[in-house]
KEBAMAR-277008 format. One line per field, with one value per atom (N, C-alpha, C): atom name; x negated, y negated, z negated; residue in one letter; residue number from 1. Coordinates in nm, 2 decimals, m for minus. Layout:
N
atome <- c(CA|...) $
px <- c(X|...) $
py <- c(Y|...) $
pz <- c(Z|...) $
residu <- c(a|...) $
num <- c(NUM|...) $
This chain:
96
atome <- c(N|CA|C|N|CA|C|N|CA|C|N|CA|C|N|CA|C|N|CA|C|N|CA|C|N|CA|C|N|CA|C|N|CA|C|N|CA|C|N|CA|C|N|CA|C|N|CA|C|N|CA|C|N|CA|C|N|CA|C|N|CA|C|N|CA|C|N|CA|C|N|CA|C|N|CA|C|N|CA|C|N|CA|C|N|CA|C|N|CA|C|N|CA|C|N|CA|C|N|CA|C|N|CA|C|N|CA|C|N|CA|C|N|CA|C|N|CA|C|N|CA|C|N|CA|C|N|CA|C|N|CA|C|N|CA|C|N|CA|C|N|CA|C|N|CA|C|N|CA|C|N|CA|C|N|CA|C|N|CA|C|N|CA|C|N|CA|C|N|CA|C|N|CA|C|N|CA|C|N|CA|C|N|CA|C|N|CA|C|N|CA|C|N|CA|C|N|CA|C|N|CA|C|N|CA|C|N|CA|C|N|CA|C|N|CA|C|N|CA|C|N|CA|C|N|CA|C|N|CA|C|N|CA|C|N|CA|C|N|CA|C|N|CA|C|N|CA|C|N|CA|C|N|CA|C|N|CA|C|N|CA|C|N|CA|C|N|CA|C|N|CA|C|N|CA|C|N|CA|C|N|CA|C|N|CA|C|N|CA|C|N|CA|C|N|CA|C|N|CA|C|N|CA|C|N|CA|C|N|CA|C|N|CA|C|N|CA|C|N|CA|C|N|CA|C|N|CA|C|N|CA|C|N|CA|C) $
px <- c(m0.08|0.00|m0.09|m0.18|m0.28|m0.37|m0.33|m0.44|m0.32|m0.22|m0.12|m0.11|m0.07|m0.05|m0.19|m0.30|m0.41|m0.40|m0.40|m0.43|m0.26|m0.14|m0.03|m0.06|m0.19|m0.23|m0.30|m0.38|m0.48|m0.49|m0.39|m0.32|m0.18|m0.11|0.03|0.04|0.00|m0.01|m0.08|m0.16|m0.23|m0.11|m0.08|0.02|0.10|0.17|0.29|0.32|0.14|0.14|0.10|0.05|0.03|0.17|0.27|0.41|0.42|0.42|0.53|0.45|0.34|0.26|0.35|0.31|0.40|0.50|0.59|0.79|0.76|0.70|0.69|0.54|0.50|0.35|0.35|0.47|0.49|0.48|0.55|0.55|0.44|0.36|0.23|0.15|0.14|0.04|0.06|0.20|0.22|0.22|0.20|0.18|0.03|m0.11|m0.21|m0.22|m0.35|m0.41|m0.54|m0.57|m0.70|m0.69|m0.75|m0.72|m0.84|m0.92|m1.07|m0.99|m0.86|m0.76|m0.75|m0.63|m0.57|m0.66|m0.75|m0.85|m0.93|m0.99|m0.98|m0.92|m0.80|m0.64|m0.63|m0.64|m0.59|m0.71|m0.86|m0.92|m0.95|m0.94|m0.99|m0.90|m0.77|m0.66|m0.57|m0.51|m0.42|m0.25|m0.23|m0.12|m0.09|m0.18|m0.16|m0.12|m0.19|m0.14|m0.03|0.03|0.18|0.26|0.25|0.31|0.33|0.19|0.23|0.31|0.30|0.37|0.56|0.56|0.71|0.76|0.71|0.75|0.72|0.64|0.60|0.74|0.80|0.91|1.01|0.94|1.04|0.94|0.79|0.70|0.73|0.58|0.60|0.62|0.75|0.74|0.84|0.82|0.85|0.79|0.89|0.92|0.81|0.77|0.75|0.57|0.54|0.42|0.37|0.48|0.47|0.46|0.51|0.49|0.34|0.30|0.20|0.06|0.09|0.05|0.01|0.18|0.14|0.10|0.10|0.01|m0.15|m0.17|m0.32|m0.39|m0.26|m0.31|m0.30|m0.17|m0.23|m0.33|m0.40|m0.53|m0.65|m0.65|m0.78|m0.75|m0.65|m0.63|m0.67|m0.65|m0.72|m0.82|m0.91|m1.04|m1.11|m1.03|m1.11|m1.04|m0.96|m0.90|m0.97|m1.03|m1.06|m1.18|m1.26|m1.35|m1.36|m1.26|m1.28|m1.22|m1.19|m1.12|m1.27|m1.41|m1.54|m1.56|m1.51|m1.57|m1.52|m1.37|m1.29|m1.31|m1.39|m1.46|m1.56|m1.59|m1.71|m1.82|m1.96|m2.03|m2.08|m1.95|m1.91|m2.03|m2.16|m2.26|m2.33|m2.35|m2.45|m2.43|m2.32|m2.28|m2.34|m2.41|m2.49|m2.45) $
py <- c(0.12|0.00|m0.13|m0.15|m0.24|m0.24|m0.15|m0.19|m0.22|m0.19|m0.27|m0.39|m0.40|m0.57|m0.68|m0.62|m0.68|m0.71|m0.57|m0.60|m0.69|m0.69|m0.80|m0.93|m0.96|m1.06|m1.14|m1.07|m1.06|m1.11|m1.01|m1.01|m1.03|m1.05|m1.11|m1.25|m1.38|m1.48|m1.48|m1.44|m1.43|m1.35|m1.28|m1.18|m1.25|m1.35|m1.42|m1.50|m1.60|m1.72|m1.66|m1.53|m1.45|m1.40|m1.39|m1.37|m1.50|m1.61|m1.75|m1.79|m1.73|m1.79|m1.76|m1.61|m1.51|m1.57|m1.60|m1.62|m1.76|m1.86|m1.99|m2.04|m2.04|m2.09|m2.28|m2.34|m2.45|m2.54|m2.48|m2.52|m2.54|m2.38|m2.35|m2.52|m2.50|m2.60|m2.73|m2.79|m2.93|m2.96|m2.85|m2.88|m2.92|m2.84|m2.93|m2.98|m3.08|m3.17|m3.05|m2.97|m2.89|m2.71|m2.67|m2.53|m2.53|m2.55|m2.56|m2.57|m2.71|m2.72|m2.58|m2.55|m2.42|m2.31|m2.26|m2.12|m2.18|m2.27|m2.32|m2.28|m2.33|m2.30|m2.16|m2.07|m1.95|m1.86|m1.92|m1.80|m1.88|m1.94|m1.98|m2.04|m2.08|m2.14|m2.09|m1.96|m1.90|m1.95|m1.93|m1.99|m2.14|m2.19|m2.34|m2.36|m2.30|m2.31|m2.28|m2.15|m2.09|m2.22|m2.27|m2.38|m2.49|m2.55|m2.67|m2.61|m2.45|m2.50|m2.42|m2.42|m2.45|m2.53|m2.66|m2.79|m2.91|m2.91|m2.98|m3.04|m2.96|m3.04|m3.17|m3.29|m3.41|m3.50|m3.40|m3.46|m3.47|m3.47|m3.42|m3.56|m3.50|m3.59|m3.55|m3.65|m3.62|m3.45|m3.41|m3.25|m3.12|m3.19|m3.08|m3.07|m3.20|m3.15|m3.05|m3.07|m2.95|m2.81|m2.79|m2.66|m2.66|m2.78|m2.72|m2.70|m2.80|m2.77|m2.67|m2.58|m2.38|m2.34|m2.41|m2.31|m2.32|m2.41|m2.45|m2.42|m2.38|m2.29|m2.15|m2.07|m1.95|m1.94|m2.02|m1.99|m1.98|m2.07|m2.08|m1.98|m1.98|m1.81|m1.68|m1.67|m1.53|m1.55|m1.71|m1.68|m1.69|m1.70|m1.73|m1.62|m1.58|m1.50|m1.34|m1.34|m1.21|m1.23|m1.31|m1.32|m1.33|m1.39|m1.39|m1.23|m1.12|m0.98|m0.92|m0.96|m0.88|m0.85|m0.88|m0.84|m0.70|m0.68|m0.60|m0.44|m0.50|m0.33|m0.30|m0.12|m0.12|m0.13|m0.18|m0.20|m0.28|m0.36|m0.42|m0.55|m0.58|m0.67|m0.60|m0.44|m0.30|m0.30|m0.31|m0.25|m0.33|m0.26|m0.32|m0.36) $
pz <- c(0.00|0.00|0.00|m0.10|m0.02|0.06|0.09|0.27|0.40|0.33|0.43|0.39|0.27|0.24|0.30|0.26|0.30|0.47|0.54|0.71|0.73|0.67|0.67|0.71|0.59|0.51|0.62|0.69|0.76|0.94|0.95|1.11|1.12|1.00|1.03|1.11|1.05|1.09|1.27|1.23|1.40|1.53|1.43|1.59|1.58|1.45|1.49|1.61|1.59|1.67|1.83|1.83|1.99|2.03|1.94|2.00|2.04|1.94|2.01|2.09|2.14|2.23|2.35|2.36|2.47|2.53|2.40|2.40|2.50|2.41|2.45|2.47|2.59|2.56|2.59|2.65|2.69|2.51|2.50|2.33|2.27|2.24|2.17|2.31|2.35|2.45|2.42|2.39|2.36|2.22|2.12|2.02|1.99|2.06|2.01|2.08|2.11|2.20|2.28|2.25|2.32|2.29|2.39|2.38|2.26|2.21|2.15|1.97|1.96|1.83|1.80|1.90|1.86|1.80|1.94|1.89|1.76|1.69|1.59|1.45|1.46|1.40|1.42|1.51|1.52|1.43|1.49|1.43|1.26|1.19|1.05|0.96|1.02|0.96|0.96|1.00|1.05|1.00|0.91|0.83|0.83|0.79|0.83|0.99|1.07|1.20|1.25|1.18|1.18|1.15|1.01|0.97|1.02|1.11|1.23|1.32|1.35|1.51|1.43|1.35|1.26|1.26|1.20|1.19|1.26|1.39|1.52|1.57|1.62|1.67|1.57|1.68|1.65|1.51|1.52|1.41|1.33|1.20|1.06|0.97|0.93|0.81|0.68|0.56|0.46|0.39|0.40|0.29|0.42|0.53|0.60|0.60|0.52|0.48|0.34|0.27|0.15|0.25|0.37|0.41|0.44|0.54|0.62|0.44|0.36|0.23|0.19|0.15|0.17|0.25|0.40|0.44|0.41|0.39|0.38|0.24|0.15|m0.02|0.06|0.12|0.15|0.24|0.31|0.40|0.27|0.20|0.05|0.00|m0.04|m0.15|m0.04|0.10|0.18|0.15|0.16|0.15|0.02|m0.05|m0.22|m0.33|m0.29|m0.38|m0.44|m0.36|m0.43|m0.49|m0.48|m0.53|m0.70|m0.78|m0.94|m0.96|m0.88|m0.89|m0.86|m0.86|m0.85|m0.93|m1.04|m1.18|m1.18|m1.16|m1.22|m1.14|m1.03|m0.98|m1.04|m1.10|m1.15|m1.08|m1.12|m1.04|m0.89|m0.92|m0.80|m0.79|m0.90|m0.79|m0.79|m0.79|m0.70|m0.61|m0.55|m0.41|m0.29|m0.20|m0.10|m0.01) $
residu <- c(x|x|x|x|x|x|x|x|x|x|x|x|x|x|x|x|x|x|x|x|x|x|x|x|x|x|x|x|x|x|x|x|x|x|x|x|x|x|x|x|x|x|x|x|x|x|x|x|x|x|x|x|x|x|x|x|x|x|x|x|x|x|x|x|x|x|x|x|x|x|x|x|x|x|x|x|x|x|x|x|x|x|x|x|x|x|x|x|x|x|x|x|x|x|x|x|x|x|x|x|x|x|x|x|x|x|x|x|x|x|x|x|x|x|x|x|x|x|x|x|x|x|x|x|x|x|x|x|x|x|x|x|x|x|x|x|x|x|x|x|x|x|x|x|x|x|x|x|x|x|x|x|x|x|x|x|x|x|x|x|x|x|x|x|x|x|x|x|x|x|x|x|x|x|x|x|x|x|x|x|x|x|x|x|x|x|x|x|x|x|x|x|x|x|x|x|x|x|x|x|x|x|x|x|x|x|x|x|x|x|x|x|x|x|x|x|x|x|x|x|x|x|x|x|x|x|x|x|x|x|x|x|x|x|x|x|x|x|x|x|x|x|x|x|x|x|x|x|x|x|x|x|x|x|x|x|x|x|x|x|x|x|x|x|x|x|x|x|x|x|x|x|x|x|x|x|x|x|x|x|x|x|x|x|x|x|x|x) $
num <- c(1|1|1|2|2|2|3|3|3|4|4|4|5|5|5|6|6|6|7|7|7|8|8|8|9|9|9|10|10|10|11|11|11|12|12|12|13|13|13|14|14|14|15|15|15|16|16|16|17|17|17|18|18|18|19|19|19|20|20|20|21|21|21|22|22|22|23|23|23|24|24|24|25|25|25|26|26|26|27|27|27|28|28|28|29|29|29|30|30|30|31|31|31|32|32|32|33|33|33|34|34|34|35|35|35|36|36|36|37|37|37|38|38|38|39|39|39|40|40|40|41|41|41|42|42|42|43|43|43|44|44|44|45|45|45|46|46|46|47|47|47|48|48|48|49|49|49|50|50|50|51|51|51|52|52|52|53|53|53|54|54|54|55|55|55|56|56|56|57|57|57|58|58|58|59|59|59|60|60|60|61|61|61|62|62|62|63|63|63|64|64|64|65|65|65|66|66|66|67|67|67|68|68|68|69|69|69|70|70|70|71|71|71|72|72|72|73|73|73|74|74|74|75|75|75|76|76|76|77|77|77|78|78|78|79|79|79|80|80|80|81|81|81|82|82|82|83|83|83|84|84|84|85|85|85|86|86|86|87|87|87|88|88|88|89|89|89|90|90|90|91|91|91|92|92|92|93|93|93|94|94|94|95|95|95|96|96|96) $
């Protein structure tokens, strides 16, 4: 079960935005300014990027930056989160 939640964790956001790519690529395209933003956004921000191309239409404001927000706490927490859980493996600063 965690190694699904993890690869979820992982490659959910990314296959989302390669579906709405698919569905709609007119969309995905006028939402950034450069193919260089997006791959960007897709490979290191994934969530956050889900989150802009959510709330893009008709531009962000008020309440719709609390999302892009979460997305940008769940991008820190993929990348920082496990790290204070090193302890809790045995031997976990041995391992090569």
């Amino acid at each position: 079960m965690c190694c699904f939640f993890t690869s979820l964790m992982l490659f959910g956001p990314r296959l989302a935005i390669i579906v709405w790519y698919l569905y709609r690529p007119v969309y995905v395209n006028s939402a950034f300014g450069s193919f260089f933003g997006a791959l960007i956004g897709f490979a290191f921000l994934p969530w956050s990027t889900l989150m802009y191309l959510s709330v893009y239409p008709g531009g962000i404001f008020g309440w719709e930056w609390l999302l892009i927000g979460m997305g940008i706490f769940a991008d820190m927490a993929g990348y920082f989160g496990g790290y204070k859980n090193k302890s809790r493996v045995p031997y976990g600063d041995q391992i090569p």
